[in-house]
N, C-alpha and C positions, 0 to 999 in steps of 0.2 A: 432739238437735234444736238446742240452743244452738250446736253447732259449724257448721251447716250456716247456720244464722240469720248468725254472724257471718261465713262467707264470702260472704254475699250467694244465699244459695241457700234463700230459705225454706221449710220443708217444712208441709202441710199435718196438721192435728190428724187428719182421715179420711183420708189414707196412712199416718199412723205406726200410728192402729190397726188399719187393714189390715193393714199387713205385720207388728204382732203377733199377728192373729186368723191369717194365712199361719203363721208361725212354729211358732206352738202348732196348726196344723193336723196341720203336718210332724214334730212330734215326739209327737204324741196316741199313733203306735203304736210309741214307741219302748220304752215299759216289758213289752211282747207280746214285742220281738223281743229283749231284754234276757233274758228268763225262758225263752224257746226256742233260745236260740244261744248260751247263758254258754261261755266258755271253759273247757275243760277245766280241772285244776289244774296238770296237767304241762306246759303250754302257759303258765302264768304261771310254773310255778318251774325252768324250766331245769336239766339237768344243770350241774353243773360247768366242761365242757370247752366248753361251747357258748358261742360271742363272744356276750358283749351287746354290745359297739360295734364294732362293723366299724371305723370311722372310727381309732378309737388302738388298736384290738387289745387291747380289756380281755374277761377270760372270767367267764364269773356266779362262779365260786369264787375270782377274783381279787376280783370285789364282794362275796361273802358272805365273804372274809377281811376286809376293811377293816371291815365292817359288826361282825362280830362281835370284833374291834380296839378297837370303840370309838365307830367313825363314827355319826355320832347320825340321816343321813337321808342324800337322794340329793346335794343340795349337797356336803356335805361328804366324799363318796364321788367325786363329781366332783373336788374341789381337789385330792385325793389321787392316782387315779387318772387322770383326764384325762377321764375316759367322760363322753362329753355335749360334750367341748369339741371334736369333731372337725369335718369342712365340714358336716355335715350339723345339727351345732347340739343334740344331742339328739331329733331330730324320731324318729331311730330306736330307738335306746335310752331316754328318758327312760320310757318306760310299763316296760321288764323291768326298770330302775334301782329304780323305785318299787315296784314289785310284788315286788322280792327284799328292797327293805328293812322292805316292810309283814312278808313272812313270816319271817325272819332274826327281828325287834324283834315278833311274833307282835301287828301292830298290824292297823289298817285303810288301804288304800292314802290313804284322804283324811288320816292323821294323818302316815302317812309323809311326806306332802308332795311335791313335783313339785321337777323343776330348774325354776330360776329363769331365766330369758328377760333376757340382757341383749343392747343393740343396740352392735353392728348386728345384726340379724339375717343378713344376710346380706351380703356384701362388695359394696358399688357405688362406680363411678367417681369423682374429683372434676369430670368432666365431667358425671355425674349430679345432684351436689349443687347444682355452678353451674346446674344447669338450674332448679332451683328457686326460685334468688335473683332475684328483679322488680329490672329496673333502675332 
């Protein structure tokens, strides 16, 4: 709300909690469809020979070697291997990344941790950048 205030675009106290009363509408049935559609387990732990990252051509048994090497989560499975840093950013691989290091480290995918999101996200112009700069 303060980002929006200091661009000159005040928002109203009865839209924001609209659109959290929205929010939590749309995710009321999320723990139903959670408990009736879990993913398989073979579905999270990949054979071997199956790419996790398209992008560098990393395979899950090239990440469950690193992993049981020593690598302590997906970051550092990333620095080593590349998986995560291809065009697609991890958008495809970071969930098999994590889910091979939760079961590999026989943890929970939230302790394993996620790759880290560093920008750009995603490659833009310097005609795109100058378009942002006010003269």
């Amino acid at each position: 709300m303060g980002i929006l205030t200091s661009l000159g675009r005040p928002i109203g106290e009865l839209l924001l909690r609209a659109t959290r009363r929205d929010r939590a509408a749309h995710l009321a049935a999320r723990p139903l469809l959670d408990h009736l559609y879990h993913p398989s387990p073979a579905i999270l732990t990949p054979a071997d020979g199956v790419l996790a990252c398209r992008c560098e051509e990393v395979t899950c048994g090239e990440i469950r070697a690193a992993l049981r090497a020593g690598c302590a989560g997906p970051n550092q499975v990333k620095a080593f291997l590349r998986c995560g840093m291809g065009p697609c950013q991890g958008r495809m691989c970071g969930m098999t990344l994590t889910s091979l290091a939760a079961s590999t480290h026989d943890i929970s995918m939230g302790d394993a941790g996620f790759l880290t999101i560093r920008p750009p996200l995603r490659p833009i112009s310097l005609g795109e950048v100058a378009d942002l700069v006010e003269p």
